[in-house]
Structures are given as C-alpha cells and as structure tokens.
PABA-907056 format. One record per residue (C-alpha): x, y, z; residue in three letters. Coordinates in nm, 4 decimals, always signed. Layout:
% PABA-907056
<atom <X Y Z> ALA> ...
//
This chain:
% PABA-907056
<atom <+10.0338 +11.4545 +6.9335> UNK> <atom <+10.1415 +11.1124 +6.7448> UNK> <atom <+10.2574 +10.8395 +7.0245> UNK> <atom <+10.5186 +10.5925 +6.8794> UNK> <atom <+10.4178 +10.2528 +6.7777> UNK> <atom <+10.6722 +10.1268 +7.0217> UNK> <atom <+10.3404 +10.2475 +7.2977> UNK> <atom <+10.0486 +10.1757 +7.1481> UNK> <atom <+10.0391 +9.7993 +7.2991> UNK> <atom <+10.0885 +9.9588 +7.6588> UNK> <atom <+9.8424 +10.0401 +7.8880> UNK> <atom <+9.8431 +10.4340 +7.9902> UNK> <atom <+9.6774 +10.5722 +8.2980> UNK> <atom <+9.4416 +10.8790 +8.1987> UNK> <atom <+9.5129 +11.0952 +8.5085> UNK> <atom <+9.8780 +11.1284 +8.4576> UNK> <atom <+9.9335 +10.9833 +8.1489> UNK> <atom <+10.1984 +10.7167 +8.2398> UNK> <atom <+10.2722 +10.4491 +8.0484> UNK> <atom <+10.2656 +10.0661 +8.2117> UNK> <atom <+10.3748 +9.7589 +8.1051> UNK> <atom <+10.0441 +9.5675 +8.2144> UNK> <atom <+9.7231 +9.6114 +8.3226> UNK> <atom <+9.8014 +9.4855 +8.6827> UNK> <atom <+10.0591 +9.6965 +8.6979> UNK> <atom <+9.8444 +10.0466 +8.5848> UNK> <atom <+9.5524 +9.9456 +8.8582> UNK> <atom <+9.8309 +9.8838 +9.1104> UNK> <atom <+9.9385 +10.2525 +9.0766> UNK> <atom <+9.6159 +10.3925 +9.0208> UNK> <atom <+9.5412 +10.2550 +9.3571> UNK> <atom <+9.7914 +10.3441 +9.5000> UNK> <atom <+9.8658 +10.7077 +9.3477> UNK> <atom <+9.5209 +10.8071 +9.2224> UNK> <atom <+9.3152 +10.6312 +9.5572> UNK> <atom <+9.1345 +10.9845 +9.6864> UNK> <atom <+9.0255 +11.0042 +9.3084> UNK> <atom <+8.8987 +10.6874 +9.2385> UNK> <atom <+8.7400 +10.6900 +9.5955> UNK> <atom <+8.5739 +11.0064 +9.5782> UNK> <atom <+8.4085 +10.9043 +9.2026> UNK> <atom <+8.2641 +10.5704 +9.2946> UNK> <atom <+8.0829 +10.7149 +9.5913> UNK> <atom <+7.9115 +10.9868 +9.3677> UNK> <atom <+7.9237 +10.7853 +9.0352> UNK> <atom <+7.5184 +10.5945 +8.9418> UNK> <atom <+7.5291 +10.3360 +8.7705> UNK> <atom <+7.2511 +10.3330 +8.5482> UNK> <atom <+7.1222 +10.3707 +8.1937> UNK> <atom <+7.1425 +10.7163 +8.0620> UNK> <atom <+6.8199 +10.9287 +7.9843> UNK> <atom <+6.6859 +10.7692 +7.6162> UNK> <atom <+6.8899 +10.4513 +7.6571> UNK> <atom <+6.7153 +10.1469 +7.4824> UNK> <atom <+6.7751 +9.8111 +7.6052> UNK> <atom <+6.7431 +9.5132 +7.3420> UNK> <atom <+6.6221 +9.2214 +7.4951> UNK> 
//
C-alpha cells in the first residue's frame, strides 16, 4: 500500500492506524482510546538489553 505524500509528515497511531496532526495530539488519543493496551504492556514490558547486546562505552 503507497500512502500519499500529503501523510507522510503526520504522525499515525500503529494500533488503529489513524492519522494525527501532532504528536500531542496521537498520545492524547492513545491514552485515551488505547489506555488498557498501553497499561497492560508497560506492566509486563523489561526494559533491558537484549541477549548479545554490546554496549560501547
């Protein structure tokens, strides 16, 4: 699928794949519309390096 060029400057939530004009405006809905997903992610998600990760110092 080719998006117009008219979208490609606007933010688009990856759930439902709305278009926004901002980015205020696409975390505004996505917590509003999307809270039980975004809730239910962070409390399981780790944040942590990945198994081989190699941190440059």
């Amino acid at each position: 699928m080719v998006l117009p060029l008219v979208d490609e400057d606007k933010p688009k939530c990856y759930l439902c794949h709305d278009g926004f004009e901002n980015v205020e405006k696409l975390r505004e809905h996505q917590q509003l519309v999307h809270k039980d997903y975004f809730e239910k992610n962070d409390s399981e998600m780790k944040r942590e390096p990945a198994p081989g990760d190699v941190t440059v110092f």
